[in-house]
TIRO-2110 file (N, C-alpha, C; in Angstrom, 1 decimal):
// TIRO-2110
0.9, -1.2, 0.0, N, 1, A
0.0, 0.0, 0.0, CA, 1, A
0.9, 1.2, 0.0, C, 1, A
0.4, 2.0, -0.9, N, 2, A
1.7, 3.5, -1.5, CA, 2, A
0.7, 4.4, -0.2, C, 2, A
1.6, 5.4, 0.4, N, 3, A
0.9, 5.9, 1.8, CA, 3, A
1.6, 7.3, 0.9, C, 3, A
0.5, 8.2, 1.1, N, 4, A
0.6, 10.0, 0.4, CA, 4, A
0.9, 10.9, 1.2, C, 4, A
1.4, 11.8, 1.6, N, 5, A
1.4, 12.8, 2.7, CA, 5, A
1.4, 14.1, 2.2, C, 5, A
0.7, 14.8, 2.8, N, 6, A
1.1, 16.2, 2.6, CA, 6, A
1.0, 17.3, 3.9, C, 6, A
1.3, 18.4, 3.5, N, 7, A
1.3, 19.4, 4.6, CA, 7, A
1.2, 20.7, 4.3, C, 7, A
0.1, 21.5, 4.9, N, 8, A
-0.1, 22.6, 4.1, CA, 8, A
-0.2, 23.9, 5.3, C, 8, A
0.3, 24.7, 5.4, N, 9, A
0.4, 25.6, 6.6, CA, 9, A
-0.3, 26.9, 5.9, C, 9, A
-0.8, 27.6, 7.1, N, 10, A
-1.7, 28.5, 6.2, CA, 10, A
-1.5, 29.9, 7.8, C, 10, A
-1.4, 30.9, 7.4, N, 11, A
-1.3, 32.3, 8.4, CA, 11, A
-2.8, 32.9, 8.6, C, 11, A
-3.3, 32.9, 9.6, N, 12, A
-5.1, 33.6, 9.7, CA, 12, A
-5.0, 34.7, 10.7, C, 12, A
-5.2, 35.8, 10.5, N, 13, A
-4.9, 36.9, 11.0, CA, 13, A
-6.6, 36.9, 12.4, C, 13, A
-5.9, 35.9, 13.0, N, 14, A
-7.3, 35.6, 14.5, CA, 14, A
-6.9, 35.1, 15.4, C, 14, A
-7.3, 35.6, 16.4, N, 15, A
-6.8, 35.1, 17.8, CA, 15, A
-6.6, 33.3, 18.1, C, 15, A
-6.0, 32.7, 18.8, N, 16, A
-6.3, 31.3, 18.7, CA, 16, A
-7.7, 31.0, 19.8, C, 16, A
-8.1, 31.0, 20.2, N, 17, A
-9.4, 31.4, 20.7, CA, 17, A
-10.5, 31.0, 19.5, C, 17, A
-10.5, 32.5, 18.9, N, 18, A
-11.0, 32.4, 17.5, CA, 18, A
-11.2, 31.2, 16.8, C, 18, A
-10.1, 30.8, 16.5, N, 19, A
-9.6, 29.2, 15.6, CA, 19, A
-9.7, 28.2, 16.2, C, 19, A
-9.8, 28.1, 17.1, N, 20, A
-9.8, 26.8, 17.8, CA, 20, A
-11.8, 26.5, 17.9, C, 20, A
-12.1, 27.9, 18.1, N, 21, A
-13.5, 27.4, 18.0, CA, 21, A
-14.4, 27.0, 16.4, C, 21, A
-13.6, 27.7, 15.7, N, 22, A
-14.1, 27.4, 14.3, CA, 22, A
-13.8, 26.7, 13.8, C, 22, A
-12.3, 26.1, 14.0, N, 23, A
-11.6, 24.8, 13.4, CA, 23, A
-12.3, 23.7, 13.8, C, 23, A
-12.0, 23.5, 15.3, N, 24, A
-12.6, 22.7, 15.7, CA, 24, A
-14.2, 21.8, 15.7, C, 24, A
-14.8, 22.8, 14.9, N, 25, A
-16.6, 22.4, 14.7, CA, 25, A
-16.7, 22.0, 13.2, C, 25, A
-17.2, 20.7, 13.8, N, 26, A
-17.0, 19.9, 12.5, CA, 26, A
-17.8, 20.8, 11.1, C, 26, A
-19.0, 21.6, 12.5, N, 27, A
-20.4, 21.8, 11.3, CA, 27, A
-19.6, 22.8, 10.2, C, 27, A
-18.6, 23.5, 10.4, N, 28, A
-17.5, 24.4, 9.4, CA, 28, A
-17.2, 24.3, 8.4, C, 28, A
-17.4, 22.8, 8.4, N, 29, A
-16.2, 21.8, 7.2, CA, 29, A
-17.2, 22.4, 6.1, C, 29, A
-18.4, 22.4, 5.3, N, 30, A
-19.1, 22.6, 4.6, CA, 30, A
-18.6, 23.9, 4.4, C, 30, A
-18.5, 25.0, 5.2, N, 31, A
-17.9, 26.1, 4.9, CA, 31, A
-17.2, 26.1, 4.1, C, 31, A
-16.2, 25.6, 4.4, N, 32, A
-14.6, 25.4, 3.6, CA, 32, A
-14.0, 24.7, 3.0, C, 32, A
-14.8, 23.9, 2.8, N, 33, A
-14.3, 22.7, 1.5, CA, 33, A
-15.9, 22.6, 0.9, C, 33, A
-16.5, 23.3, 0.7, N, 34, A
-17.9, 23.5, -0.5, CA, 34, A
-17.7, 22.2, -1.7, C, 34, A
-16.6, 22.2, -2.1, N, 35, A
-16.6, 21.4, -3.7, CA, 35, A
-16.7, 20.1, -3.4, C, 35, A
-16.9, 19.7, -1.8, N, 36, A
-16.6, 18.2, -2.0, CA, 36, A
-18.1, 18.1, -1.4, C, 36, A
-18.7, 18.9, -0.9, N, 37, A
-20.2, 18.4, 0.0, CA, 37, A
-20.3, 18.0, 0.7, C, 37, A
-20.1, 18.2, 1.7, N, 38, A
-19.6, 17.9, 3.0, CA, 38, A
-20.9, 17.8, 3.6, C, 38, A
-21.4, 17.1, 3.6, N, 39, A
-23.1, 17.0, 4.7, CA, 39, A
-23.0, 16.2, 6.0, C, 39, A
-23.1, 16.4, 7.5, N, 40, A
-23.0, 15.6, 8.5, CA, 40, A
-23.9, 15.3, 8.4, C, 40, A
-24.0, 13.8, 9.0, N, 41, A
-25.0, 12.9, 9.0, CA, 41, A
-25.4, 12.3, 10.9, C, 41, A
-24.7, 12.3, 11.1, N, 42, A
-24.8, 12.0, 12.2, CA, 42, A
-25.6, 12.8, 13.7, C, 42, A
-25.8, 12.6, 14.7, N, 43, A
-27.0, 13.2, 15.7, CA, 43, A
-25.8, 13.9, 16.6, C, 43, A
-25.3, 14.7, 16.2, N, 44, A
-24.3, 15.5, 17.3, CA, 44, A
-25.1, 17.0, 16.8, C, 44, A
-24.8, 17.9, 17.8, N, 45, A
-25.5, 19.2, 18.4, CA, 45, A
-24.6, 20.0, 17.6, C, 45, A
-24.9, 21.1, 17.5, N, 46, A
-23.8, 22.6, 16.6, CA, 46, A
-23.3, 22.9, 17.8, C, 46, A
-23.4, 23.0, 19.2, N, 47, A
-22.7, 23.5, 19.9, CA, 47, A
-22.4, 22.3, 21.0, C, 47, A
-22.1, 21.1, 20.5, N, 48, A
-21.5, 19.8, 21.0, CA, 48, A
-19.6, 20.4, 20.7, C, 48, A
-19.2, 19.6, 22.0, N, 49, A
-17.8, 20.2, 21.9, CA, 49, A
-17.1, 18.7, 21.7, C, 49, A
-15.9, 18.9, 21.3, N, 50, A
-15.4, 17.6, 20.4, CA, 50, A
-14.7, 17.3, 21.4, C, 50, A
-14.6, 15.8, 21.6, N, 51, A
-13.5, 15.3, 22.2, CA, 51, A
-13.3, 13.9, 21.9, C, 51, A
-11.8, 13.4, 22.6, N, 52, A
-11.5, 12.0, 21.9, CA, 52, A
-12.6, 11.0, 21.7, C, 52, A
-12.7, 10.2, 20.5, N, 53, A
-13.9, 9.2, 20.4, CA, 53, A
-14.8, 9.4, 19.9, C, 53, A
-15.1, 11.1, 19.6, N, 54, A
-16.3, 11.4, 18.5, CA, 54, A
-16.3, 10.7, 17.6, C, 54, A
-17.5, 9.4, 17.0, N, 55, A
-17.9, 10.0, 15.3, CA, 55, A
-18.5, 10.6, 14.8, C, 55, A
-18.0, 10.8, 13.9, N, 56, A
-19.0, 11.9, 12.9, CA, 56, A
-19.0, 11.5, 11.5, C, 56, A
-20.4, 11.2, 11.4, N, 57, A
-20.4, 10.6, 9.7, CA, 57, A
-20.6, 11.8, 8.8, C, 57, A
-20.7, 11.4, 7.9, N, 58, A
-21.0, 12.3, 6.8, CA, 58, A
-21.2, 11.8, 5.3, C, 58, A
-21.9, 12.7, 4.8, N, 59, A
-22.0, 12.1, 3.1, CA, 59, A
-20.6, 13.5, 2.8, C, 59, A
-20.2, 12.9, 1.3, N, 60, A
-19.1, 13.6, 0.9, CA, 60, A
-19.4, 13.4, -0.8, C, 60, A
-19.4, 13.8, -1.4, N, 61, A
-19.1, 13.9, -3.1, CA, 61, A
-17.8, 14.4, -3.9, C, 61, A
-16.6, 13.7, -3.9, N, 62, A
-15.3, 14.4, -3.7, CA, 62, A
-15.2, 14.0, -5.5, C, 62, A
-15.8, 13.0, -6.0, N, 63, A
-14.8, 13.2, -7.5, CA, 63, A
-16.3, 12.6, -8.3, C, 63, A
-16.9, 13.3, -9.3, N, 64, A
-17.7, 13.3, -10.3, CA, 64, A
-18.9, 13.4, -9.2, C, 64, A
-19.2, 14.3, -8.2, N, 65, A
-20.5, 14.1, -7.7, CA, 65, A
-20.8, 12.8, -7.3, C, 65, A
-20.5, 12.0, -7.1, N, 66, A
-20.7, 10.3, -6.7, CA, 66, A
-20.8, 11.2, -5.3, C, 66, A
-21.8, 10.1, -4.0, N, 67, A
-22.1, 10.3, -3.1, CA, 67, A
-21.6, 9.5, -2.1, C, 67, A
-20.7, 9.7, -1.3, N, 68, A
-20.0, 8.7, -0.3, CA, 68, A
-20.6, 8.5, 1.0, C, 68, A
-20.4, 7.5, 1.3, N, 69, A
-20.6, 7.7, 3.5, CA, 69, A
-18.9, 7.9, 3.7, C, 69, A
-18.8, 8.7, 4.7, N, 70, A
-17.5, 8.5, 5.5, CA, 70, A
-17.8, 8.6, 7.1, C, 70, A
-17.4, 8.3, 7.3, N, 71, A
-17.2, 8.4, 9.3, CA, 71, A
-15.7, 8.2, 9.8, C, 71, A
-15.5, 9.5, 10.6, N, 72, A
-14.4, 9.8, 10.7, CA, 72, A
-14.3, 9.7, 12.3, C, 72, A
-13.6, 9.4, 13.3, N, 73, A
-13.4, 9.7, 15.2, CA, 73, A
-12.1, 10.8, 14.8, C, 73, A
-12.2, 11.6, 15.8, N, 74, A
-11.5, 12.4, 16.7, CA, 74, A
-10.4, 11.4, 18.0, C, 74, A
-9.3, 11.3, 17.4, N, 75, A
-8.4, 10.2, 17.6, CA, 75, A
-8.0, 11.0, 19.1, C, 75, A
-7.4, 12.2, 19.0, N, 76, A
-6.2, 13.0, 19.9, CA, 76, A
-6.8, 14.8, 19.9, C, 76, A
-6.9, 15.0, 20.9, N, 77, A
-7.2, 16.4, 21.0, CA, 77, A
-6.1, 17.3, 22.3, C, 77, A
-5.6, 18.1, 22.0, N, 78, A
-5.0, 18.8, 22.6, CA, 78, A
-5.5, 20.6, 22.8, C, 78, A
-6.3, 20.9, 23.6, N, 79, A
-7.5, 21.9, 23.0, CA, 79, A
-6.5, 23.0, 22.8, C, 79, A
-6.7, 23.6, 21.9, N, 80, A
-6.2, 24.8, 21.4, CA, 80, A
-4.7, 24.7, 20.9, C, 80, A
-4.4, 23.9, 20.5, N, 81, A
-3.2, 23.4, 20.1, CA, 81, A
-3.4, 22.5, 18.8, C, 81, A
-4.2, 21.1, 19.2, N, 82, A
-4.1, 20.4, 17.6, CA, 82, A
-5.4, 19.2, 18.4, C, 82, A
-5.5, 18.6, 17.0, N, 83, A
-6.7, 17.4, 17.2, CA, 83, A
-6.1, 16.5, 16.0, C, 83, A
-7.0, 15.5, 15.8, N, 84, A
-6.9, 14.6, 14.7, CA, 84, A
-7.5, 13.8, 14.4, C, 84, A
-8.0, 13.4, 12.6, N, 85, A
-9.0, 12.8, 12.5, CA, 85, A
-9.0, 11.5, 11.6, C, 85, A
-9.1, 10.5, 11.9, N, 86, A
-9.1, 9.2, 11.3, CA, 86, A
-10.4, 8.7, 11.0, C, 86, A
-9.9, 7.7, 9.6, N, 87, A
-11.2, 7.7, 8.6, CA, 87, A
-11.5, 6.4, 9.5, C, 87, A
-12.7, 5.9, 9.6, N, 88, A
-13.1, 4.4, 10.0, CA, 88, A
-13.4, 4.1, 8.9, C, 88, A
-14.2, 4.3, 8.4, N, 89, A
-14.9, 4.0, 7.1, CA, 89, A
-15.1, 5.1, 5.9, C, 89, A
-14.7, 4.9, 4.8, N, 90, A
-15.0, 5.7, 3.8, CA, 90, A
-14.4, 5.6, 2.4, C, 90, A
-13.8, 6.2, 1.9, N, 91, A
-13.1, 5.9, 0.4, CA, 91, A
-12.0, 5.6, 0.1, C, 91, A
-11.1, 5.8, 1.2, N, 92, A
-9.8, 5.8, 1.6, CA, 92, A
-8.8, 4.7, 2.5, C, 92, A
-8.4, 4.2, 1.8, N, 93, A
-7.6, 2.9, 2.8, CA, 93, A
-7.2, 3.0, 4.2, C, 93, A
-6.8, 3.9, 3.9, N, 94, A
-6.2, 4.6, 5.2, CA, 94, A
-6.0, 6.6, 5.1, C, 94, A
-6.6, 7.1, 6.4, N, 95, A
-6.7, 8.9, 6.3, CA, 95, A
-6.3, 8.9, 7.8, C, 95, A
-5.6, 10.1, 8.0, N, 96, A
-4.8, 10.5, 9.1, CA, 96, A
-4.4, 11.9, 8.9, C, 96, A
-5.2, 12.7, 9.6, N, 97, A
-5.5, 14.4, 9.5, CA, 97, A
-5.2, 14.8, 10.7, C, 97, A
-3.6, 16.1, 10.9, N, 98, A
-3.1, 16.3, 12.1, CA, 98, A
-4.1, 18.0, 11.9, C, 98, A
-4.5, 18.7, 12.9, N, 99, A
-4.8, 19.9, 12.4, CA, 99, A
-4.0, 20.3, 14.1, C, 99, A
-2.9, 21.8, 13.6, N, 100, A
-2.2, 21.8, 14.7, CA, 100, A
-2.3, 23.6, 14.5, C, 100, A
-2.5, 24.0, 15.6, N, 101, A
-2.4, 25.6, 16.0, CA, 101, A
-1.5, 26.5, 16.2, C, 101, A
-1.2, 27.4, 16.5, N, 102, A
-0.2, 27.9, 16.9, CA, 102, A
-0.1, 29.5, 16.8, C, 102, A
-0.5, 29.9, 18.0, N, 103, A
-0.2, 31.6, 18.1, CA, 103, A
1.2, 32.1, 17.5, C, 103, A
1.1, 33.2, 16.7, N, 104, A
2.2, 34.1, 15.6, CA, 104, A
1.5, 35.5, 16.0, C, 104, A
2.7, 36.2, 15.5, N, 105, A
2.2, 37.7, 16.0, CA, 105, A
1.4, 37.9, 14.6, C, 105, A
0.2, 38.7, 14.9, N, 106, A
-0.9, 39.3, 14.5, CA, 106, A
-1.5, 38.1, 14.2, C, 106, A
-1.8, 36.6, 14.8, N, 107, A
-2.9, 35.6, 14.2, CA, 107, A
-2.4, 34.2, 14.7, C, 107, A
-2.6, 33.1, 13.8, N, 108, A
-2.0, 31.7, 14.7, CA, 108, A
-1.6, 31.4, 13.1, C, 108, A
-0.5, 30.4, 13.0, N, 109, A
-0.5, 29.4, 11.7, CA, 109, A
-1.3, 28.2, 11.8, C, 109, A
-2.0, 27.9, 10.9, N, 110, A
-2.5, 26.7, 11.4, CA, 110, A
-1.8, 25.7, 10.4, C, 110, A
-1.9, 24.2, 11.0, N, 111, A
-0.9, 23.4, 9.8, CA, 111, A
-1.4, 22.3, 9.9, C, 111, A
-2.1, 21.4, 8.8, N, 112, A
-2.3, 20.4, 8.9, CA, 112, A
-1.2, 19.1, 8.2, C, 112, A
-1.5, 18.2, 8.4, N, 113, A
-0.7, 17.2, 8.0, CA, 113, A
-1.7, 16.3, 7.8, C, 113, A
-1.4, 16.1, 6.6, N, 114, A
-2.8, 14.4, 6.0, CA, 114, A
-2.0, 13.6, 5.2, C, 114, A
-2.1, 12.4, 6.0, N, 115, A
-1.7, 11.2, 5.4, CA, 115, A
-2.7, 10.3, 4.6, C, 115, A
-2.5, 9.9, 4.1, N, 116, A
-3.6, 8.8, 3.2, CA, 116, A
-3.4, 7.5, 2.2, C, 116, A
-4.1, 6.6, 1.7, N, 117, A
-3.5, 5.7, 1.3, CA, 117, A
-5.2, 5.6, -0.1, C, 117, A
-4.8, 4.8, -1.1, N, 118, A
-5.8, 4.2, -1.8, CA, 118, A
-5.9, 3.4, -1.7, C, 118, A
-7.4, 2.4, -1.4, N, 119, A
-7.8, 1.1, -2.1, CA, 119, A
-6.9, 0.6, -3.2, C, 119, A
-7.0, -0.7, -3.0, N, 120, A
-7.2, -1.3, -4.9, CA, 120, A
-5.3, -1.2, -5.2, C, 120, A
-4.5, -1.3, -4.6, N, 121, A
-3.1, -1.6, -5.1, CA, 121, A
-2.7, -0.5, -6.2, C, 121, A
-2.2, -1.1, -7.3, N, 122, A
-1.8, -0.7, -8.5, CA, 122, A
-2.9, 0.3, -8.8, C, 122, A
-4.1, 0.0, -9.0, N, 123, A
-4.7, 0.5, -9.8, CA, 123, A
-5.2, 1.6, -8.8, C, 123, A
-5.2, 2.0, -7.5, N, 124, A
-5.2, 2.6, -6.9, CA, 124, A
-4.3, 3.5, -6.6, C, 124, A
-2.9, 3.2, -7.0, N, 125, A
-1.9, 4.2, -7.3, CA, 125, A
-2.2, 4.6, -8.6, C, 125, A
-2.7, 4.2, -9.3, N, 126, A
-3.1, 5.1, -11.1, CA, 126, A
-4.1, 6.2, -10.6, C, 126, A
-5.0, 5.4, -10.0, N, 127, A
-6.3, 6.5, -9.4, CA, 127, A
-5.9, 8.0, -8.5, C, 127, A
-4.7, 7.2, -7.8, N, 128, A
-4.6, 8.7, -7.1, CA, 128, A
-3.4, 9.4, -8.1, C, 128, A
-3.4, 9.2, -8.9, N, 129, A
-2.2, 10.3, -9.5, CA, 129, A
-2.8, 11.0, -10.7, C, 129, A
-4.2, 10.4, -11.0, N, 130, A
-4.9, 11.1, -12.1, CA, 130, A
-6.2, 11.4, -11.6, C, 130, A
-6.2, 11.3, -10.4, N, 131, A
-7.9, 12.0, -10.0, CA, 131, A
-7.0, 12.5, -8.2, C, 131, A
-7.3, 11.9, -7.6, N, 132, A
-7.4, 11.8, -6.1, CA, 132, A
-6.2, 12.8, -5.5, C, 132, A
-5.2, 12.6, -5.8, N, 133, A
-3.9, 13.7, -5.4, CA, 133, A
-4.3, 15.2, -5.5, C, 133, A
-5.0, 15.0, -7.5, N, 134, A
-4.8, 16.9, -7.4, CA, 134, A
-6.4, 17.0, -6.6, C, 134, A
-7.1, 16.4, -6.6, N, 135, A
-8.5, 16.5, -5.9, CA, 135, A
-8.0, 17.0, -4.3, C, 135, A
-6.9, 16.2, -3.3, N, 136, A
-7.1, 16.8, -2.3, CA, 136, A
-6.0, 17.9, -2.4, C, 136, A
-5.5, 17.9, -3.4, N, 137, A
-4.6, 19.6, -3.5, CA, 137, A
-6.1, 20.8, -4.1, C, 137, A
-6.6, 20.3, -4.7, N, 138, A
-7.4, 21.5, -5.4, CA, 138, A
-8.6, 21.8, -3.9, C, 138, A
-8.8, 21.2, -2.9, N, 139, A
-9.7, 21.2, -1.8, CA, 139, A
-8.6, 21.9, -0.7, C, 139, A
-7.7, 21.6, -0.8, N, 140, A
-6.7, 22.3, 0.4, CA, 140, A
-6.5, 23.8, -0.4, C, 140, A
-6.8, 23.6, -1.6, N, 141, A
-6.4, 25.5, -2.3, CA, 141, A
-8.1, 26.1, -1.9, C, 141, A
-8.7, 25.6, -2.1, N, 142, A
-10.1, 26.3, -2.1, CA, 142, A
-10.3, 26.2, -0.3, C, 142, A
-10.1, 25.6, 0.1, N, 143, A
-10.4, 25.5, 1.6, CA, 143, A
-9.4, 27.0, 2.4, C, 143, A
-8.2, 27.4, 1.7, N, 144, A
-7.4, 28.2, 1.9, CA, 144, A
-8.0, 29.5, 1.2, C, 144, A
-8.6, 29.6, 0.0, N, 145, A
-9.7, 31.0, -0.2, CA, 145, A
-10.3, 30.8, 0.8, C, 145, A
-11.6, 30.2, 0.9, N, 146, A
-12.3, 30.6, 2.2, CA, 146, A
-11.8, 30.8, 3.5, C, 146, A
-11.3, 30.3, 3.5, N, 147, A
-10.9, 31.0, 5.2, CA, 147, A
-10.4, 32.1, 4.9, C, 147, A
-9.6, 32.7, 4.0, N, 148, A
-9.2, 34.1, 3.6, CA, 148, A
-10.6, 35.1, 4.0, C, 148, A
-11.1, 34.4, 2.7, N, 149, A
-12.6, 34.8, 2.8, CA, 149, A
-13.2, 35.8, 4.1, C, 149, A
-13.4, 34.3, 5.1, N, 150, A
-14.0, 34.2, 6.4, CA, 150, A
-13.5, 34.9, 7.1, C, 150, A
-12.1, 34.3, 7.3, N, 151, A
-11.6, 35.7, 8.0, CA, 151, A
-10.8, 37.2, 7.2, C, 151, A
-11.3, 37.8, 6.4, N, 152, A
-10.7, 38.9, 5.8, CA, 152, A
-9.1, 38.8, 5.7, C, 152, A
-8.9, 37.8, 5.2, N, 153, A
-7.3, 37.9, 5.2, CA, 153, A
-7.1, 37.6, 3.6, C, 153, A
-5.4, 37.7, 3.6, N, 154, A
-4.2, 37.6, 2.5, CA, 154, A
-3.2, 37.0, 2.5, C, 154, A
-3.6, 36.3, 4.3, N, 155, A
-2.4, 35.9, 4.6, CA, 155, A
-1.6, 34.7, 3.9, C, 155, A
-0.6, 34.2, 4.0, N, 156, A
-0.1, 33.3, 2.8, CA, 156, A
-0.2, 32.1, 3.5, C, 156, A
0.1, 31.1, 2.2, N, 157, A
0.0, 29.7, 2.8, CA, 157, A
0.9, 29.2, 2.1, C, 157, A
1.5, 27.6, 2.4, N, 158, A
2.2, 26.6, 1.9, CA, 158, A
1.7, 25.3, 1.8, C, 158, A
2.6, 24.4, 0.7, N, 159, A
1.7, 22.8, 0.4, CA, 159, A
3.6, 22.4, 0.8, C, 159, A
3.7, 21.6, 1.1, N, 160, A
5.0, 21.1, 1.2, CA, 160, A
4.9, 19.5, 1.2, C, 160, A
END
């Protein structure tokens, strides 16, 4: 199994306070990644606070509108610092999403780190190098306008 990694750091001109409360709610994710359709499914509250062991399902539509289940737990939470989310079930062989905080003068960096893997061997390495790769690079660029967006910023970001 070929294992993918990326890491993409981004500057948000907001208190961590701020971020920690908006990052951390799952209900957001629709916010900020729009192109994939992010719909929760699951019976948790908008003002339910996350902690280790959450699932949270969801439908998702990430490549041709096809409609997925995924269900993700909340592995590790460190409040206001970082969390992390692992796929139980979904499209992905294996998902492993670090989202980490960090106060900077005038805002926090935030940086996530996502690992991942494809189904299906071979033909699963074909799939992620002609659909699935630039799919979660074109979601980590669009998820980085909106939050600009959201929070009135310009501030810059990185894919490493």
């Amino acid at each position: 199994m070929k294992i993918y990694s990326f890491r993409f750091l981004q500057n948000i001109p907001v208190g961590l306070d701020e971020a920690w409360a908006f990052f951390s709610s799952p209900f957001n994710l629709a916010k900020i990644t729009p192109s994939v359709g992010f719909s929760i499914t699951s019976d948790i509250k908008t003002d339910e606070i996350m902690y280790p062991g959450i699932l949270i399902s969801y439908t998702v539509a990430p490549l041709a509108g096809i409609k997925m289940n995924w269900l993700t737990e909340i592995t590790h939470i460190r409040e206001k610092e970082y969390f992390v989310d692992e796929q139980r079930f979904g499209p992905f062989a294996f998902w492993h999403h670090q989202h980490h905080f960090k106060e900077i003068e005038g805002g926090i960096t935030m940086e996530d780190i996502l690992t991942y893997a494809i189904p299906y061997g071979f033909i699963g390495r074909i799939v992620n190098s002609l659909a699935v790769e630039k799919k979660v690079l074109d979601i980590f660029k669009t998820r980085e306008k909106k939050i600009n967006e959201i929070f009135n910023s310009s501030a810059g970001s990185d894919t490493i």
